[in-house]
C-alpha positions as YAML, in Angstrom:
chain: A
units: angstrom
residues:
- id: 1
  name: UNK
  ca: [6.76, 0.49, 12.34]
- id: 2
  name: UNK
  ca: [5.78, -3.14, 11.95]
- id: 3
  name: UNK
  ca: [7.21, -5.66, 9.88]
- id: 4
  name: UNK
  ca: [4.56, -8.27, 8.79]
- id: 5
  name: UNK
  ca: [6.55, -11.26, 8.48]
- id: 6
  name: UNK
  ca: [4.07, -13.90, 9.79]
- id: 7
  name: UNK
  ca: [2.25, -15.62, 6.70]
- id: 8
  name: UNK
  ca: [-0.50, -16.50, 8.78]
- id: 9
  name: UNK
  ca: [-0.91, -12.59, 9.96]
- id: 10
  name: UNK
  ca: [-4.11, -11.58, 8.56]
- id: 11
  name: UNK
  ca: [-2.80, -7.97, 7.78]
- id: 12
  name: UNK
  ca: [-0.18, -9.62, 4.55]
- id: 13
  name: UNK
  ca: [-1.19, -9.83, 1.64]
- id: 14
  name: UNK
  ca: [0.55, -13.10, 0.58]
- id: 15
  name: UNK
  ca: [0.12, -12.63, -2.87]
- id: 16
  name: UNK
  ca: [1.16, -9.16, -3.06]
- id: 17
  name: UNK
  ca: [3.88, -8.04, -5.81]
- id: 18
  name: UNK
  ca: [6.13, -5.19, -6.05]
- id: 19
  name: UNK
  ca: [6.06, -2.11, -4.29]
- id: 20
  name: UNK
  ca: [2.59, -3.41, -2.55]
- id: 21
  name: UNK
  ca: [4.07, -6.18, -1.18]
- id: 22
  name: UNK
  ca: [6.86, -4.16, 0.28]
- id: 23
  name: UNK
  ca: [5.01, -1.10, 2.10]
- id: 24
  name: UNK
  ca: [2.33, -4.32, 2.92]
- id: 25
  name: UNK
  ca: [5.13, -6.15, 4.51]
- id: 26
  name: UNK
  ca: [6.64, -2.92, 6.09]
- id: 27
  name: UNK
  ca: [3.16, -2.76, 8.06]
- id: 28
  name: UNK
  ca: [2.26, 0.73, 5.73]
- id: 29
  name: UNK
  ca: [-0.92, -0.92, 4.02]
- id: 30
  name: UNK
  ca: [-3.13, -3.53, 5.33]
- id: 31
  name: UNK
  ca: [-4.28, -6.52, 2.89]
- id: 32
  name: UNK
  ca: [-7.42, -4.47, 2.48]
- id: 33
  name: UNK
  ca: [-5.57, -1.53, 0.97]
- id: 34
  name: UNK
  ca: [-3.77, -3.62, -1.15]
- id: 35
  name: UNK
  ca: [-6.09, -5.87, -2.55]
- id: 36
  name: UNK
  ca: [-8.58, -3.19, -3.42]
- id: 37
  name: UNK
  ca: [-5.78, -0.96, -4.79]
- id: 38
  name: UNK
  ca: [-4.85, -4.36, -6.73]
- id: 39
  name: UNK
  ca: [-8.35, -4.93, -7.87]
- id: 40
  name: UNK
  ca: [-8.70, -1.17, -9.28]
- id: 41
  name: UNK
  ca: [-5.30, -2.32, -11.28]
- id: 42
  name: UNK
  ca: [-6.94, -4.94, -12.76]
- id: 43
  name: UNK
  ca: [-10.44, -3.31, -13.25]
- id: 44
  name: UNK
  ca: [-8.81, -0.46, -15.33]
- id: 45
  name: UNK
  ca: [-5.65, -1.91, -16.75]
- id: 46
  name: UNK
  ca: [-3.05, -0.70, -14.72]
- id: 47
  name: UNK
  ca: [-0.24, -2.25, -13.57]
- id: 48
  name: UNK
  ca: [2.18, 0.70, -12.57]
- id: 49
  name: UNK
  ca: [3.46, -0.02, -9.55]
- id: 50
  name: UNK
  ca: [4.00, 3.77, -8.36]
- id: 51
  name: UNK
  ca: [0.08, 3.90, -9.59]
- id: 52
  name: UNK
  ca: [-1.10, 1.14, -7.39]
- id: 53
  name: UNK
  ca: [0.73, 2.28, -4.57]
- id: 54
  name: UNK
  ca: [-0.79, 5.87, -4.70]
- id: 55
  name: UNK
  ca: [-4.05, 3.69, -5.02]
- id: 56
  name: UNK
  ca: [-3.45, 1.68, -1.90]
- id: 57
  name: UNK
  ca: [-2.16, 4.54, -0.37]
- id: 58
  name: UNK
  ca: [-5.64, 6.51, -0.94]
- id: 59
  name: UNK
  ca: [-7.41, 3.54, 0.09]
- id: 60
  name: UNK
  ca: [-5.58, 3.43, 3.71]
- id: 61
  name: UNK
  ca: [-6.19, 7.70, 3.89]
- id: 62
  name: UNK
  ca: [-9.90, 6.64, 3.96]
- id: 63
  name: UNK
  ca: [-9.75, 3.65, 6.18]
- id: 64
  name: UNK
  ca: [-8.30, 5.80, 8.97]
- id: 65
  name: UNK
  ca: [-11.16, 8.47, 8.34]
- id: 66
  name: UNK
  ca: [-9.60, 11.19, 6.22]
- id: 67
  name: UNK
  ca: [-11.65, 11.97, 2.92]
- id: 68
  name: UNK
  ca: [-8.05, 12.71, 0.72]
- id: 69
  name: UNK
  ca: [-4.49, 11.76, 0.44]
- id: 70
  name: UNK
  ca: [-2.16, 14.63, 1.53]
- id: 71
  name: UNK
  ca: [0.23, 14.51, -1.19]
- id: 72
  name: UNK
  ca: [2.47, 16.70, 0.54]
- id: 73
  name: UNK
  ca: [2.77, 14.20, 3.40]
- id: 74
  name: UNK
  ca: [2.92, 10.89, 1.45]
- id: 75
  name: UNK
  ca: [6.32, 10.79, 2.00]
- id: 76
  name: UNK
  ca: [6.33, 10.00, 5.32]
- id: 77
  name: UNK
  ca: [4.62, 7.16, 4.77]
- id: 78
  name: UNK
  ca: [7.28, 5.63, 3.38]
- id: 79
  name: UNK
  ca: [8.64, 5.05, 6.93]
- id: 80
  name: UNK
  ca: [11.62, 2.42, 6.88]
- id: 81
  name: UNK
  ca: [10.58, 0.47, 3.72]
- id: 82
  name: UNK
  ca: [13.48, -0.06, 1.35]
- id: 83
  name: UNK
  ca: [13.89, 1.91, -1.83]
- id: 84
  name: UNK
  ca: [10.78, 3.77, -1.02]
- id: 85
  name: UNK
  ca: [8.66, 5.41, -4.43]
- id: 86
  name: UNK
  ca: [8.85, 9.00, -5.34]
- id: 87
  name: UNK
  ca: [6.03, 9.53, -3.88]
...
């Protein structure tokens, strides 16, 4: 897994909070998932962080060319990130 830890790497989302920032930063999401998971937040008034990261999550499913989010295998996505969600 890669850890993002270059600010200037276009794949961190430098403004990213929470549990975002952490699977961002963990190389999990891209700055795309997480800023349109993070605009959805804001769009509908969400600010669960276990919500966003399902979100973002979703988002990246799609981006590599599945139509869903296999719940059942979310888990693994948690790779090496600390104090992963209950996903």
């Amino acid at each position: 897994m890669t850890v993002l830890d270059d600010l200037h790497d276009d794949r961190l989302a430098t403004r990213a909070q929470g549990l975002l920032a952490q699977f961002n930063a963990a190389g999990v999401l891209t700055a795309a998932d997480v800023h349109v998971a993070s605009t959805l937040g804001r769009l509908c008034g969400e600010s669960s962080d276990p919500v966003l990261l399902a979100a973002a999550l979703a988002v990246r499913a799609v981006r590599e060319g599945s139509v869903c989010l296999d719940l059942a295998e979310a888990h693994r996505s948690a790779g090496d990130v600390e104090e992963p969600a209950d996903l």
